[in-house]
N, C-alpha and C positions, 0 to 999 in steps of 0.2 A: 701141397703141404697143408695140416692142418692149421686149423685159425689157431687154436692154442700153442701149436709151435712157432705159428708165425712171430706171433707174442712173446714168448720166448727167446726165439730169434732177433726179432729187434731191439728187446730188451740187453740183452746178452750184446748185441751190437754197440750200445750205444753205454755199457757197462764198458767194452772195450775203448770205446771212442774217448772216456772221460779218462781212463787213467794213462795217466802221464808218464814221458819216458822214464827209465830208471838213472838216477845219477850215479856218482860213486866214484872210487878210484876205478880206471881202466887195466891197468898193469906194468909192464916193465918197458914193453917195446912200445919205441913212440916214433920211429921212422919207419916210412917204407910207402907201401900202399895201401889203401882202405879193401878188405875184403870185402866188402858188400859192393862202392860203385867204382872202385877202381883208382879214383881220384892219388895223387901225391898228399902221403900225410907227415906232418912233421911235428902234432905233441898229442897231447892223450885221444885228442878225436876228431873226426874227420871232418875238415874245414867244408867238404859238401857236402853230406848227409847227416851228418853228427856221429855217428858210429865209436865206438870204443877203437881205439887201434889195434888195443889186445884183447882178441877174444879169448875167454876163459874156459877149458871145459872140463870140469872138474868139477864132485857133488859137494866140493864145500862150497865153492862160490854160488852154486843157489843157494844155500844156508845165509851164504852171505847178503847176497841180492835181496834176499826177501826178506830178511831184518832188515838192512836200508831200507826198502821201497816201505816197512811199517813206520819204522822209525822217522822217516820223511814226510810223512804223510801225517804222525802223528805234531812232528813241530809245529806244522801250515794249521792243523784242525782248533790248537789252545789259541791260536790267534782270530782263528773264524768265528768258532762258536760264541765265543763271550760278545763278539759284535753283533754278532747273526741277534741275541739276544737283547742285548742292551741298545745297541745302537744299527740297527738292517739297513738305514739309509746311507749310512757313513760307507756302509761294507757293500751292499748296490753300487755307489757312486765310483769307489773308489776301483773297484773291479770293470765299472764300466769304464774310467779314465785309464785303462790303462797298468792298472798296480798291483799287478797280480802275484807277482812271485812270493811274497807271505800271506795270502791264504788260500784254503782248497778251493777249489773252481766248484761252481756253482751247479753242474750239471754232477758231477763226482759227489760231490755231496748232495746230492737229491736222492742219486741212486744208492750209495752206500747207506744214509738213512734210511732211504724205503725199505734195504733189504734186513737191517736192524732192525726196523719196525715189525714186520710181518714174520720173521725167527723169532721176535720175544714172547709176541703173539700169541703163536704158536703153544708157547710152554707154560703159558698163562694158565692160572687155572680157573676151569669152569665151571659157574654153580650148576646146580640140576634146579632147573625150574618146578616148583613147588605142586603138587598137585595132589587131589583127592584122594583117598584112598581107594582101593578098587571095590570093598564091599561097600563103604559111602555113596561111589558113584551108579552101582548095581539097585540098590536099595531106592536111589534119588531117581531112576529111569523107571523102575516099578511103580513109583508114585505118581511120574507123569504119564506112563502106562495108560493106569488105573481111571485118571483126571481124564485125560481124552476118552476115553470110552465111556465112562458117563455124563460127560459132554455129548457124546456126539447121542446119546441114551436121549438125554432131554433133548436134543435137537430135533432128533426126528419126533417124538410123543407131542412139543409144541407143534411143527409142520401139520403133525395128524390132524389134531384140535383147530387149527386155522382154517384147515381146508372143509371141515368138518362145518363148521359154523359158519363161512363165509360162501358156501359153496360150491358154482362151477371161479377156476382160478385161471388167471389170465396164461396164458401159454408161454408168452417173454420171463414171467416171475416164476415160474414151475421150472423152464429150461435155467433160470439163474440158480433157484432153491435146488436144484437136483445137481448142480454143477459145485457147489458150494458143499454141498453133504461128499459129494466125488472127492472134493478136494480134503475134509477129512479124515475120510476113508484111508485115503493115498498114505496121510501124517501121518497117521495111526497103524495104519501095517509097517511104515520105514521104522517110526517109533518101538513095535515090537523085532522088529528086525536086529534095529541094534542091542534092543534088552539081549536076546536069543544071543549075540555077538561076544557081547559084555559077559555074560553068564559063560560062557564057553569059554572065553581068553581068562578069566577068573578062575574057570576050575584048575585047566593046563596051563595058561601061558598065551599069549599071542603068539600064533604058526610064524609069524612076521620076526619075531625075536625082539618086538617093538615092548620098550614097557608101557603097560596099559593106565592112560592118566598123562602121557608126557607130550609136550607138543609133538614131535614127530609122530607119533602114533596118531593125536587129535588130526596134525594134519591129512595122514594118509587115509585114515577115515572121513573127513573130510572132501577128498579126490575121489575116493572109490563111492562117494555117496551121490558125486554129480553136482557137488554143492558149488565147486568152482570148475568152469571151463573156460573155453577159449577157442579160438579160431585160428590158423595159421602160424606161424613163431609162438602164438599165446597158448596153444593146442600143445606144443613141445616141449613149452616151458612147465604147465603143468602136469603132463604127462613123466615127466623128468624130476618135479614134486612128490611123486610118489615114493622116491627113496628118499627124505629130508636131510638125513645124514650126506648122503655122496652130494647132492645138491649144494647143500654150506659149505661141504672142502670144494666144489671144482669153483664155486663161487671167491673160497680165498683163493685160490690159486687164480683165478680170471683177474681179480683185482691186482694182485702183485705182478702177476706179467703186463699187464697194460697199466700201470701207475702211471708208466709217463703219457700215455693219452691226457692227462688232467693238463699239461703243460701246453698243446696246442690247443686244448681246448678254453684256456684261460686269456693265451696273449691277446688272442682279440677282443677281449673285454676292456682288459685294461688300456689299449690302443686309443679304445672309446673315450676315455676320459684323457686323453689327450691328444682327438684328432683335430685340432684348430692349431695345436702349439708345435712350432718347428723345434730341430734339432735334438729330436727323440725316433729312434728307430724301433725297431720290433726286435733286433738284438737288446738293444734295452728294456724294452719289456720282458725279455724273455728273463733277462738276468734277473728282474727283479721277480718274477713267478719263480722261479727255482728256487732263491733265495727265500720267498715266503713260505711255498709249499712245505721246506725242509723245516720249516720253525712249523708249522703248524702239528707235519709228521712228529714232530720232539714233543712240543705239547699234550699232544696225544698219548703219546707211551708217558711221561707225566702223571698224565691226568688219568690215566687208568693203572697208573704204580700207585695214586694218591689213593684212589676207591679203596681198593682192598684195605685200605685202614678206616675202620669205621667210624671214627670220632673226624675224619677227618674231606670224608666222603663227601655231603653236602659243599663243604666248603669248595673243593677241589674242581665243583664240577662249575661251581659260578666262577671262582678265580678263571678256572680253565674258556667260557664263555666271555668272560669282557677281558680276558688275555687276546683275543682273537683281534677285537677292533682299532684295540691299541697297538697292536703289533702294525696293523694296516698304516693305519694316522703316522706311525712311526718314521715308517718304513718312505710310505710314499713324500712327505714333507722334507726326510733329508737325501730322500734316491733322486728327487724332481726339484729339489730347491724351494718348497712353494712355500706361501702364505698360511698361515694360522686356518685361515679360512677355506682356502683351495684348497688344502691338505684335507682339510674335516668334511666337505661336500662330497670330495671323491672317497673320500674312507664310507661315507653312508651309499653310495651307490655301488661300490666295490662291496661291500659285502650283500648287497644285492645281487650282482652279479655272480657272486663265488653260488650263493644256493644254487644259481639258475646251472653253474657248472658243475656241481656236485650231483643236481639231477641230470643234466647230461649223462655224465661220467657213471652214477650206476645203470640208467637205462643201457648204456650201453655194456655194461659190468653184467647185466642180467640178461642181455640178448645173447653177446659173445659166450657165457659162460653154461646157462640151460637154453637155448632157443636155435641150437644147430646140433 
């Protein structure tokens, strides 16, 4: 199987895993026997499996099924969110004791916000990176042309005059000074190379279909220049940078199918801030990382609804950064019970930690998605 489907596959897995039975009426017949394990059933569902007694087959009752299962889903959400927000510890705590039946579980709401997040994304619109005009940048490569070559003009007429007047030259400084003018040489034919490029893509167009000036163009000039390479996975990654475009989509799509990578990769952090203290398991942390991750996913679609308004842009992006630490401090003080103090020590090492996970999480976002 592919790695990207595998990701998909376990995403999809575990998309299924979190949504919950469907409730509802059952139907009319409430005696008999359970179709699915056979059991004696005597009211709407089956005392051992749960099972409806009446199965339905008919295309309204999926009309119907699936407004309940929104409609259900949307009750538990108005009671989640405004905790998730205001109060994460109360809504950790409460979910870890036990209290689950009015709000949506933790792993359900991670994945329904992530997939919320990366479909808004999507239809987001995106600026075009600002860049020189093509005769500007034609005109600006002539000029440095021009500089080099009477640079390297004087270079060699002093070298003459040196040798001229100082004599015979040492062998080590003539192999340096002849290596050094090579090294010139080299810039100044790549220099006229890409004038030659430039003037071509200017008259017609870039063969590539790349507009001339845009980063992905810079970039792929860039690749075809040798400027950046690589070794092994690094060799693949770049070699895979030469279409910058298909690169950035299979890069969202690498990030939305492994989101939930971010969740193993966090509980053992936070573990860490409390491997001394009994009576906290890693189901506990785990509830409390989902529960955060899905506030920061929110913050983020937020804080980039907020950008696009431009009086309001600066603000948005600092609210949106010391939104982050307070949500931590929050979270963990009423998820963990602790002190003013406990609560503040781990909130300053816990968002140490989240970098250290975030650079995880895209190294591995950039191996799985160009480096195979």
């Amino acid at each position: 199987m592919d790695i990207e489907g595998a990701g998909g596959a376990v995403t999809g897995g575990l998309v299924a895993a979190a949504v919950e039975k469907p409730g509802g009426h059952a139907g009319e017949d409430h005696v008999g026997t359970c179709s699915d394990c056979g059991a004696e059933t005597s009211g709407n569902f089956c005392s051992n499996c749960g099972q409806p007694t009446h199965v339905h087959r008919t295309l309204l009752h999926l009309g119907e099924e699936l407004l309940h299962g929104v409609m259900h889903f949307d009750a538990r959400i108005w009671r989640t969110v405004p905790l998730l927000w205001i109060n994460p510890g109360r809504l950790t705590r409460e979910w870890v004791e036990g209290k689950r039946t009015r709000y949506v579980s933790p792993l359900a709401m991670f994945l329904f916000t992530v997939f919320v997040m990366f479909f808004a994304l999507s239809f987001a619109p995106h600026k075009e990176t600002p860049h020189t005009p093509v005769a500007q940048q034609i005109e600006a490569q002539r000029k440095l042309v021009a500089e080099s070559e009477e640079g390297l003009v004087r270079a060699r007429a002093q070298i003459a005059e040196q040798q001229a007047a100082e004599g015979p030259v040492d062998p080590t400084e003539q192999r340096i000074t002849q290596a050094a003018l090579k090294g010139a040489e080299t810039l100044l034919a790549n220099q006229k190379a890409r004038l030659e490029k430039m003037e071509a893509d200017g008259a017609g167009g870039r063969s590539d279909g790349l507009e001339t000036g845009s980063w992905q163009a810079n970039l792929k000039d860039a690749m075809e220049a040798g400027q950046m390479k690589g070794e092994g996975a690094g060799a693949v990654i770049v070699k895979k940078l030469k279409n910058p475009d298909l690169a950035v989509y299979k890069l969202q799509q690498t990030m939305y199918k492994f989101a939930f990578l971010l969740v193993p990769l966090s509980i053992p952090f936070v573990a860490l801030l409390f491997i001394w203290k009994r009576g906290f398991t890693l189901y506990d942390h785990g509830v409390f990382v989902l529960y955060s991750l899905t506030f920061m996913a929110m913050l983020g679609m937020l804080v980039v609804l907020l950008v696009q308004i431009k009086p309001l842009a600066a603000l948005a992006i600092i609210l949106g950064l010391l939104a982050i630490p307070v949500h931590m401090f929050v979270q963990l003080k009423g998820a963990y019970s602790l002190s003013i103090f406990s609560a503040l020590w781990r909130t300053v090492l816990l968002t140490v930690f989240a970098q250290v996970v975030v650079g995880l999480f895209l190294t591995a976002i950039v191996y799985l998605g160009l480096g195979h």
